[in-house]
Structures are given as structure tokens and as C-alpha cells.
C-alpha positions in Angstrom: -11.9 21.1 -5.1 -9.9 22.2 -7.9 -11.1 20.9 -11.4 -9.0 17.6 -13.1 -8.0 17.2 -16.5 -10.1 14.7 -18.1 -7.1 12.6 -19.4 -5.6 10.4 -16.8 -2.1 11.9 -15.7 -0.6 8.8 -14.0 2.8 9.5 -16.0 3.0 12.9 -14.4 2.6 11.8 -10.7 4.9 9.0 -11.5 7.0 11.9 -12.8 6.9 13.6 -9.8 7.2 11.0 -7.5 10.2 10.5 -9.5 11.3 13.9 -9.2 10.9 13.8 -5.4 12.5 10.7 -4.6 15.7 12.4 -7.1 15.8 15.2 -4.7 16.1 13.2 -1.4 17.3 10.1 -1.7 19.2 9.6 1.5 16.6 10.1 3.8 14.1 8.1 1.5 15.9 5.3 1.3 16.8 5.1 4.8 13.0 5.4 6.0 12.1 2.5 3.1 14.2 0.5 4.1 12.9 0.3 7.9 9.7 -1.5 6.1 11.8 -3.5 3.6 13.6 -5.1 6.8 10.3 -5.7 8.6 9.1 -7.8 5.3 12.3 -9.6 4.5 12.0 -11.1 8.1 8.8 -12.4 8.0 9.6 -13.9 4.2 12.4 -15.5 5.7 10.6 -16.7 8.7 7.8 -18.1 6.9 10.0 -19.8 4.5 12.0 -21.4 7.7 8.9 -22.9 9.0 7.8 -24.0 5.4 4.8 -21.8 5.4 5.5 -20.5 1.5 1.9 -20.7 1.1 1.1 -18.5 4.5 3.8 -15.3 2.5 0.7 -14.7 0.1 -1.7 -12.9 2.3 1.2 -11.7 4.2 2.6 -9.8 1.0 -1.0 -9.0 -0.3 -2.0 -8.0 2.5 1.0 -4.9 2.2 -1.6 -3.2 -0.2 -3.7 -2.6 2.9 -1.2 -1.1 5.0 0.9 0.8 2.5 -1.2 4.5 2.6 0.0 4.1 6.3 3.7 4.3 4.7 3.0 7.4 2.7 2.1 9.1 5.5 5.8 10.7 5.5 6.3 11.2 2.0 3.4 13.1 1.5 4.9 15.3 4.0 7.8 16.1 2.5 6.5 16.1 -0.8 4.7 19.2 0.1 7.6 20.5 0.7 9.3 19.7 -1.9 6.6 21.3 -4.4 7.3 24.2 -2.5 11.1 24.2 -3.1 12.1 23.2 -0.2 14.3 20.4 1.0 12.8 18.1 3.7 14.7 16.5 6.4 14.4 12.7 7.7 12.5 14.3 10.5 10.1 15.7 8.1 9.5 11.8 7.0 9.2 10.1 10.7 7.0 12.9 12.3 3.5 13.3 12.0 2.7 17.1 12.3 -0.6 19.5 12.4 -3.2 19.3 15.5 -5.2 16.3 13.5 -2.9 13.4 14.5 -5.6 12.2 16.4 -7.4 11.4 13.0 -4.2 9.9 11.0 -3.7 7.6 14.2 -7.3 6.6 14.2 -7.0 5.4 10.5 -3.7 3.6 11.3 -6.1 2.0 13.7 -9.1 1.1 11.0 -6.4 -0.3 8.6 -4.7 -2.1 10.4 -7.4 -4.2 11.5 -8.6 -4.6 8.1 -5.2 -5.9 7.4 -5.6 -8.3 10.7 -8.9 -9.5 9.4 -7.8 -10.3 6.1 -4.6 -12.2 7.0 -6.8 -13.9 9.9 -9.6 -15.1 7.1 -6.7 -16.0 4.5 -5.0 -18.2 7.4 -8.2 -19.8 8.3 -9.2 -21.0 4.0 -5.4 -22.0 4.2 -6.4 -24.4 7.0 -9.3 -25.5 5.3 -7.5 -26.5 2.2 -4.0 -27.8 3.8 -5.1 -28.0 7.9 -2.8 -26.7 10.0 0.2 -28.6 8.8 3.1 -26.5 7.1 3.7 -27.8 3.5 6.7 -26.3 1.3 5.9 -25.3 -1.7 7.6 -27.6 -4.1 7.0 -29.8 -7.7 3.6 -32.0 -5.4 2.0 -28.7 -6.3 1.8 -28.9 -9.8 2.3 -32.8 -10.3 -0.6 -33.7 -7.7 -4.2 -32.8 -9.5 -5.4 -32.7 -5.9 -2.6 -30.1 -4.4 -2.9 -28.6 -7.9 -6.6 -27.8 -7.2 -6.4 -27.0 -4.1 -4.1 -24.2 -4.4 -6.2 -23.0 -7.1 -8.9 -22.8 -5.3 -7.3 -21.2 -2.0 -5.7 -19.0 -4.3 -9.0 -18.2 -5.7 -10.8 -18.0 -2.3 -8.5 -15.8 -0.3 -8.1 -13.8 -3.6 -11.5 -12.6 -3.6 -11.3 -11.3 -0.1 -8.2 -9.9 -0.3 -9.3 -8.0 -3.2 -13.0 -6.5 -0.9 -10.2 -5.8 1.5 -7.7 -4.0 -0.7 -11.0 -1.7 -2.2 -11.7 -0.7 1.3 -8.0 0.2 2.1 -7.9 2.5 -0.8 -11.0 3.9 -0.3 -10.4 5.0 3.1 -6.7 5.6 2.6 -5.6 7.5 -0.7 -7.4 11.0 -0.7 -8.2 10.7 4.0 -4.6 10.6 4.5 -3.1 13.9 2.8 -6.5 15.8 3.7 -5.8 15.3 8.0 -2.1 16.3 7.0 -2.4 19.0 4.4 -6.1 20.4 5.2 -6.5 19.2 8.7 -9.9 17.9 8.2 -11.0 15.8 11.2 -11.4 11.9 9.8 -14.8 11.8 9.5 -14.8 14.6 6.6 -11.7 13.3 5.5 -12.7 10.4 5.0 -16.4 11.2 3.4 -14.5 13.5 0.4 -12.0 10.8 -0.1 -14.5 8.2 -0.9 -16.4 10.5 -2.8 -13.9 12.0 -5.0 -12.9 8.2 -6.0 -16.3 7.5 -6.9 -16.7 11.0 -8.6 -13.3 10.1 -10.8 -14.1 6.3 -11.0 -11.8 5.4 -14.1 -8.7 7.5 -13.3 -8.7 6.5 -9.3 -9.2 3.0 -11.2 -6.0 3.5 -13.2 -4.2 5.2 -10.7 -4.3 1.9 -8.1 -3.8 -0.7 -11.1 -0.9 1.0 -12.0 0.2 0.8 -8.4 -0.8 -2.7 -7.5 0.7 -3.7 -10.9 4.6 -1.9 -10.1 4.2 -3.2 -6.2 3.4 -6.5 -7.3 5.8 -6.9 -9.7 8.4 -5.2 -7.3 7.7 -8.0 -4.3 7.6 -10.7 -6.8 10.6 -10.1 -9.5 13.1 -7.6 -8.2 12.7 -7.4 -4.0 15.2 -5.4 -3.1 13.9 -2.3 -5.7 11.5 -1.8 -2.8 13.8 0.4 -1.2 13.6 2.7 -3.9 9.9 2.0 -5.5 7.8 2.4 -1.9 9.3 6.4 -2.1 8.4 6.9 -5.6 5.4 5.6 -5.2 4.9 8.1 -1.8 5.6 11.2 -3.2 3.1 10.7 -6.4 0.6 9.9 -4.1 1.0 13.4 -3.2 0.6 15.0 -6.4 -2.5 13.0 -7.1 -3.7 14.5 -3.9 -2.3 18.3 -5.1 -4.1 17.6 -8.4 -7.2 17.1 -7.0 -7.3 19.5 -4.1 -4.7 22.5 -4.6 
């Protein structure tokens, strides 16, 4: 492992990503927005059933799956850092003879991700039953809808938060290594975890600064997703070249 500057370089992966997602727009945009589709349907569908509440953990729940979405960017921001100019191909195919590994990991988040969204439906029945309630003014005029949203939010917060530790545990170092290094998941995903723990405060910078853009992204300006989910690919790869190249 290559040593790390001890000031935190979030600006210059953010840079890069930057950079990257300059070089290739096109294809980038086209993969993001396969994703972006997938999420505005579900919005849409919860809102037609007048499940506002239920689009919480849905969207939270994105923090758990989104190293999954990288997998392709770090791809071709390899090859970007090495001049070269990736195709869409190079975005939608998993390559090297450690698939096996990246697929098992799809497999261990995405069950995280069905874990939290089933314990975040279930504290949503145990404040509102099973009932769909539209989000209106009752909220906030009602004490007893008041608190209760509080305290759902509070409740399914905390687990989506255990749940969102684990994802970026297992996620944001395992996922370059089975591509780049071809480590099988188990060492993959041993150095990840401790490298995070070894660089506690900057791996604690690096995913507030990421929930921080993403939430504001899904909350405030939607349709920037198309464009933020690459930038925010590629400079997980140059956190990944910083540490290990």
C-alpha cells in the first residue's frame, strides 16, 4: 500500500471525478441514467399509492447499493488515468477472472439493502399500520402525526445509518481491489475494512462529503443525478489509486 498524504484530498478526487466524467460524457450519462429511470418510477409509484412516507428508506436506502453503480466507472476511470478513452462497453462489463467475487458482494449488499427497507417498512407500520397516508399539512398541525413522524424518522434513521456503515465498509476499497488487483473477496474485503479504519477521519470525510452531495442531489435538484452518480464514480477511483497505486 502506497503511503497517503496526511491532509484529506477530497477536492482532488472530486477533481478527478470531474475530470473523468468531462472526458466521457456520452456514455456516462447514458449508463446513469438507466438508474435515474429505475428511481423516478418507484418515486412516482409510491407517490400514486400515497406512500410518501414509504420513498425515505427507499431513497436512503440508495447509499447501500450505490458502490454496486461504481462498479463501471471505476473501470473506465482506470483507463482514463491511463490516457485512454473508454467505451460504453467498458462501463456495462465486468472484466478480470474475479467476477465471481464482485457478484458475490452485489449479493451481500443487496440484501443489506432488503433488510433495511424490510425493517424501515415494518417501524412504518408500527407508527401509521398498514394504511397509506399522504404526506400533507396533518403532519405538522397534528402533535400526534407530528411525533410520530419524528420518531419513525428517528427510529428507521438509526438503522439505516448501521446499515449504510456496513455498505461502505464492505463496498468502497473491496470493489476496485476484485477489479483492479483481482484479489478474491475475502482479502478484498479484509484490506478494505482495514484501510478505513487505518485512515478513520479521511474515509470519514470522504463519505460525508458523499452522503452530503447525494442527499442533496435526490432532495433539491433530481434530475442532476444523471450527471452527479458519474462524478461521483470516477473519484471513487482515485481514492482507490491514492491508496493502492
Amino acid at each position: 500500500m502506497s503511503n497517503v498524504q496526511p491532509t484529506p484530498s477530497v477536492m482532488s478526487w472530486l477533481a478527478f471525478g470531474w475530470h473523468a466524467f468531462s472526458e466521457t460524457k456520452t456514455i456516462s450519462i447514458l449508463f446513469s441514467s438507466f438508474f435515474c429511470l429505475i428511481g423516478l418510477v418507484l418515486y412516482w409509484a409510491l407517490l400514486g399509492v400515497d406512500a410518501a412516507l414509504a420513498i425515505m428508506p427507499f431513497v436512503a436506502g440508495f447509499f447501500l447499493i450505490a458502490p454496486l453503480l461504481i462498479i463501471g466507472f471505476q473501470q473506465a476511470g482506470a483507463l482514463i488515468k491511463q490516457n485512454k478513452q473508454p467505451s460504453f462497453s467498458d462501463l456495462i462489463r465486468i472484466k478480470g477472472e474475479k467476477r465471481s467475487g464482485i457478484w458475490f458482494l452485489v449479493f451481500i449488499l443487496c440484501l443489506c439493502y432488503f433488510i433495511w427497507i424490510t425493517d424501515a417498512l415494518v417501524i412504518y407500520g408500527l407508527y401509521f399500520g398498514i394504511e397509506p397516508i399522504p404526506l400533507d399539512d396533518k403532519f405538522f398541525t397534528d402533535p400526534a402525526m407530528r411525533d410520530a413522524l419524528l420518531s419513525y424518522l428517528m427510529h428507521s434513521g438509526l438503522v439505516g445509518i448501521v446499515m449504510a456503515i456496513i455498505g461502505f465498509l464492505l463496498g468502497v476499497f473491496s470493489i476496485p481491489l476484485i477489479i483492479h488487483q483481482q484479489m478474491n473477496f475475502v482479502a478484498a474485503v479484509n484490506l478494505s475494512v482495514k484501510t478505513v479504519f487505518q485512515y478513520k477521519w479521511l474515509m470519514l470525510k470522504w463519505a460525508a462529503t458523499l452522503v452530503t452531495i447525494m442527499a442533496l442531489t435526490l432532495v433539491i435538484a433530481l434530475p442532476l443525478l444523471v450527471v452527479v452518480l458519474p462524478i461521483l464514480g470516477y473519484a471513487s477511483y482515485a481514492v482507490y489509486a491514492q491508496f493502492f497505486e
